[in-house]
SETOR-217618 format. One record per residue: residue number from 1; residue in three letters; x, y, z of N, C-alpha, C in turn. Coordinates in steps of 0.2 Angstrom, whole numbers. Layout:
N
num, residuo, nc1, nc2, nc3, cac1, cac2, cac3, cc1, cc2, cc3
NUM, ALA, X, Y, Z, X, Y, Z, X, Y, Z
...
//
This chain:
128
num, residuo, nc1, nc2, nc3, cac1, cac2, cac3, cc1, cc2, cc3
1, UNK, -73, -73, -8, -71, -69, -14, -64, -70, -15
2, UNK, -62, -71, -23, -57, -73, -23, -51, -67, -26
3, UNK, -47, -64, -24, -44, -58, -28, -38, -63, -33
4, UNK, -37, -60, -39, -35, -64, -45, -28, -59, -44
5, UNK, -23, -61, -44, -17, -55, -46, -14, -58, -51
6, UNK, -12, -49, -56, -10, -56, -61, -1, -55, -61
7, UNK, 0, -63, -65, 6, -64, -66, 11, -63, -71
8, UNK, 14, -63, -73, 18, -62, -81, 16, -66, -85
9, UNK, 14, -73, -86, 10, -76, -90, 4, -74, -91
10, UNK, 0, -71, -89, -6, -67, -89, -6, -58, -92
11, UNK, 2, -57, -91, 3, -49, -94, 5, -52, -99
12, UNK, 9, -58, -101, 15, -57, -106, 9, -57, -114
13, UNK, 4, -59, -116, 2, -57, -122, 0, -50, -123
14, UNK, -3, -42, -118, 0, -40, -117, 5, -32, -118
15, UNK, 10, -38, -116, 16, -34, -117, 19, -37, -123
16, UNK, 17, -42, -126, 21, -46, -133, 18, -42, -138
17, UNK, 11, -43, -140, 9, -39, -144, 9, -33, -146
18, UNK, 8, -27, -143, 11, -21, -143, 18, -21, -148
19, UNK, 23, -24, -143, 30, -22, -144, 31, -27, -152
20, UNK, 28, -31, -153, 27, -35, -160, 25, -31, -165
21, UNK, 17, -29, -161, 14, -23, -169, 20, -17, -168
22, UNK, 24, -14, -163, 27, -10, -165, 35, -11, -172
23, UNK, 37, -16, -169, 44, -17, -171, 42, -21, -180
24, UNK, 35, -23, -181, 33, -25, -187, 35, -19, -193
25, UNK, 34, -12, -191, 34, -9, -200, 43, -8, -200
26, UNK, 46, -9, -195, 54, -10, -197, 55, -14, -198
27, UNK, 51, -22, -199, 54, -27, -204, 52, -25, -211
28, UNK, 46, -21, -211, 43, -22, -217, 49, -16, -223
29, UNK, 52, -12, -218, 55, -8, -222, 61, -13, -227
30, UNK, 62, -7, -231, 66, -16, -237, 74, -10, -237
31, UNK, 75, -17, -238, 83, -12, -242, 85, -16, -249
32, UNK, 88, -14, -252, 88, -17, -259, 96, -22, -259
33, UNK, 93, -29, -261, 101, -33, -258, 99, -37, -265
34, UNK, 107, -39, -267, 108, -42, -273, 107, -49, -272
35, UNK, 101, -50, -280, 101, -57, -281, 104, -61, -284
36, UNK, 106, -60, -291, 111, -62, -293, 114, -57, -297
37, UNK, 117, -59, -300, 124, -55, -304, 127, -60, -310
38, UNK, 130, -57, -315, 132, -56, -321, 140, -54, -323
39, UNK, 145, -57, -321, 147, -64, -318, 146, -64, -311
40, UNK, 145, -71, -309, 143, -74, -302, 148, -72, -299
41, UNK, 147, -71, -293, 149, -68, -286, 155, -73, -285
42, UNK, 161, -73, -285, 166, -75, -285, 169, -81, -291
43, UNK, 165, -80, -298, 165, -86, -300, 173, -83, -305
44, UNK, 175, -92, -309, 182, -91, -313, 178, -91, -321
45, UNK, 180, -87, -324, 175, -86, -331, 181, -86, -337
46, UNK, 178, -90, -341, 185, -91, -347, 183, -85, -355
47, UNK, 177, -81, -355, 178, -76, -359, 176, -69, -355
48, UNK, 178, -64, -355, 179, -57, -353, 170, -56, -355
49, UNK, 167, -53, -349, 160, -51, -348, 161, -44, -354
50, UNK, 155, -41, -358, 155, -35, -359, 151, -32, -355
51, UNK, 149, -34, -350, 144, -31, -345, 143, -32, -338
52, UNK, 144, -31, -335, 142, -32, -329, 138, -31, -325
53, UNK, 134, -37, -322, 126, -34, -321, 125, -37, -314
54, UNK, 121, -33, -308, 120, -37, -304, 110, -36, -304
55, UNK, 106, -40, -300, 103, -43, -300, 100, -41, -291
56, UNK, 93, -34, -292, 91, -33, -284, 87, -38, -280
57, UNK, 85, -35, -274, 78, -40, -273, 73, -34, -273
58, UNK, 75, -27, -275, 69, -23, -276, 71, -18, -280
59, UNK, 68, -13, -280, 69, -8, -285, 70, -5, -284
60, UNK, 77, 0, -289, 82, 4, -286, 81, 13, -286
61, UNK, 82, 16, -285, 83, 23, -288, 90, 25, -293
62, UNK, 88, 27, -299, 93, 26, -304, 99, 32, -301
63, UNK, 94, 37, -297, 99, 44, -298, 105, 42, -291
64, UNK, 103, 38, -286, 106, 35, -279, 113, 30, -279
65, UNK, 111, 25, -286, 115, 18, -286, 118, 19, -293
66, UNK, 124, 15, -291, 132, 16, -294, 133, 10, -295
67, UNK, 139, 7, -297, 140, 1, -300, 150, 4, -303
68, UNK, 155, 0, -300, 159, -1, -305, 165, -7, -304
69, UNK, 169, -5, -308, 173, -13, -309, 181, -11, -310
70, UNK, 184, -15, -304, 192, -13, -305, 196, -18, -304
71, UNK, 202, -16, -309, 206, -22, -307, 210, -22, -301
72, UNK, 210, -29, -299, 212, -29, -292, 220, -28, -292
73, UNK, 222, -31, -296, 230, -30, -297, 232, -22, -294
74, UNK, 228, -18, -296, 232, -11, -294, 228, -6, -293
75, UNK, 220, -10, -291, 214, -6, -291, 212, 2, -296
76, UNK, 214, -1, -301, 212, 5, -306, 205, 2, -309
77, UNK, 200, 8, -310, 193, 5, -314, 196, 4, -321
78, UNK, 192, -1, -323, 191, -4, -327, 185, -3, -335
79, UNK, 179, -1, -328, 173, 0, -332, 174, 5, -339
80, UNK, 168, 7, -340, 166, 13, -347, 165, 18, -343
81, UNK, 162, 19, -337, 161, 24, -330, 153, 28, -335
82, UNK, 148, 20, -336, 142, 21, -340, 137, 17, -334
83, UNK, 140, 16, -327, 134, 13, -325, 127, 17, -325
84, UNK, 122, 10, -323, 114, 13, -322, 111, 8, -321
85, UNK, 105, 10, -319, 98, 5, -318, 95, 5, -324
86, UNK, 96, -2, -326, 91, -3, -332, 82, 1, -334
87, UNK, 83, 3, -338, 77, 9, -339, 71, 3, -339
88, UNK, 72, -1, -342, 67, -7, -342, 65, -12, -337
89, UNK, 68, -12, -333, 71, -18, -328, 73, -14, -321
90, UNK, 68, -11, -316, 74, -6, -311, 77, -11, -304
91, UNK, 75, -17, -306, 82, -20, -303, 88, -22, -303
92, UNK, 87, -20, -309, 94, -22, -315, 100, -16, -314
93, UNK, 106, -16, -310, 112, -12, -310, 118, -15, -314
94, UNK, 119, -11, -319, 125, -15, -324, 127, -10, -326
95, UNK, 133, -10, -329, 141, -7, -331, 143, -8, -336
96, UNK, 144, -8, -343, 150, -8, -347, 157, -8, -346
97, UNK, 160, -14, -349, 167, -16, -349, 170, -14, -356
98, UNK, 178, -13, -356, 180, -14, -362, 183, -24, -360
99, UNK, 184, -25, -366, 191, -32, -368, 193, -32, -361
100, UNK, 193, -37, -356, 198, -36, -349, 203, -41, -351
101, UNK, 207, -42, -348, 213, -46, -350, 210, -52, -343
102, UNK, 213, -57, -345, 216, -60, -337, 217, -58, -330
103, UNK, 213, -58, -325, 216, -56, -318, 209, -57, -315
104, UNK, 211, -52, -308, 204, -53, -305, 200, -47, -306
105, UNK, 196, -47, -303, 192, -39, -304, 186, -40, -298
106, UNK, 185, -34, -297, 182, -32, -289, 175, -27, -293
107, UNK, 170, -28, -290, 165, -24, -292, 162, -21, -286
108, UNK, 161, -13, -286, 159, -10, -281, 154, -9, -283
109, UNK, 146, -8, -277, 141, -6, -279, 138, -4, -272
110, UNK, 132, 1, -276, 132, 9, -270, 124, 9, -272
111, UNK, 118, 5, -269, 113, 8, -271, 106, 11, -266
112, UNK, 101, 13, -268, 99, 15, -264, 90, 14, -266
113, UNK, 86, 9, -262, 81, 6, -264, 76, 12, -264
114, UNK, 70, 11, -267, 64, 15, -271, 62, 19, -261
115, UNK, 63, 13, -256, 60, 17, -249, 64, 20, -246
116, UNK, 71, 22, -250, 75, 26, -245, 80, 24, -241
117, UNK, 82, 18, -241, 87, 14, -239, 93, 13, -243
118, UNK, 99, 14, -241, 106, 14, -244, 110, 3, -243
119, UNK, 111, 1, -247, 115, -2, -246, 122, -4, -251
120, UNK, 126, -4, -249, 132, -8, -252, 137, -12, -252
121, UNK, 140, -14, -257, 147, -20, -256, 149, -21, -262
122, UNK, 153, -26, -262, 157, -28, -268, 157, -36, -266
123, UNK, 160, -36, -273, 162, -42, -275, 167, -45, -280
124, UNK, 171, -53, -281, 177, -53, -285, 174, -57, -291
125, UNK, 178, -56, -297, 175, -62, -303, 183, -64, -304
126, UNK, 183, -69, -308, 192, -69, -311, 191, -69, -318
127, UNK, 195, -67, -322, 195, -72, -327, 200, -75, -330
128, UNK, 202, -81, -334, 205, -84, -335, 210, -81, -340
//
């Protein structure tokens, strides 16, 4: 008679499995991250945007996420202080500009995805 003991190649599907189906509905949870944006994420732009739009990879909560735009010269905002989530579009986070002159500008944004996740950051545009 032969007694079998097992080894860790023999435990490890296991011990893999489990710890996989566990750790899986934390991947599944989402947080909302910007797709593109309206001027582009660092770009130099020859006429002054009237809008500012960024672009999620999910759907926002309108009352949670914020959006604004400051000149970098001395960080004062810039925008109309009209951000939102497109009523149409709930991936859609965009701001009203007036006329910007020349300089750089910084856009803050603060949202917070339909599951309950926070995420945010910024970014710079120029204009000419």
């Amino acid at each position: 008679m032969t007694i079998r003991i097992p080894t860790l190649s023999t435990k490890a599907p296991w011990i893999i499995l489990p710890l996989l189906l566990f750790l899986m509905p934390a991947a599944a949870q989402g947080h909302a991250y910007p797709d593109h944006a309206d001027p582009k994420v660092g770009a130099t732009i020859d006429m002054p945007p009237a809008v500012v739009r960024i672009w999620f990879d999910s759907e926002l909560e309108p009352l949670f996420s914020s959006i604004m735009v400051h000149a970098v010269r001395d960080n004062t905002m810039v925008d109309k202080r009209d951000g939102h989530v497109d009523s149409s579009d709930p991936t859609l986070l965009e701001v009203s500009v007036p006329p910007l002159p020349p300089g750089d500008y910084m856009v803050y944004w603060s949202v917070v995805a339909r599951d309950g996740h926070r995420t945010s950051g910024n970014y710079t545009f120029k204009i000419k």
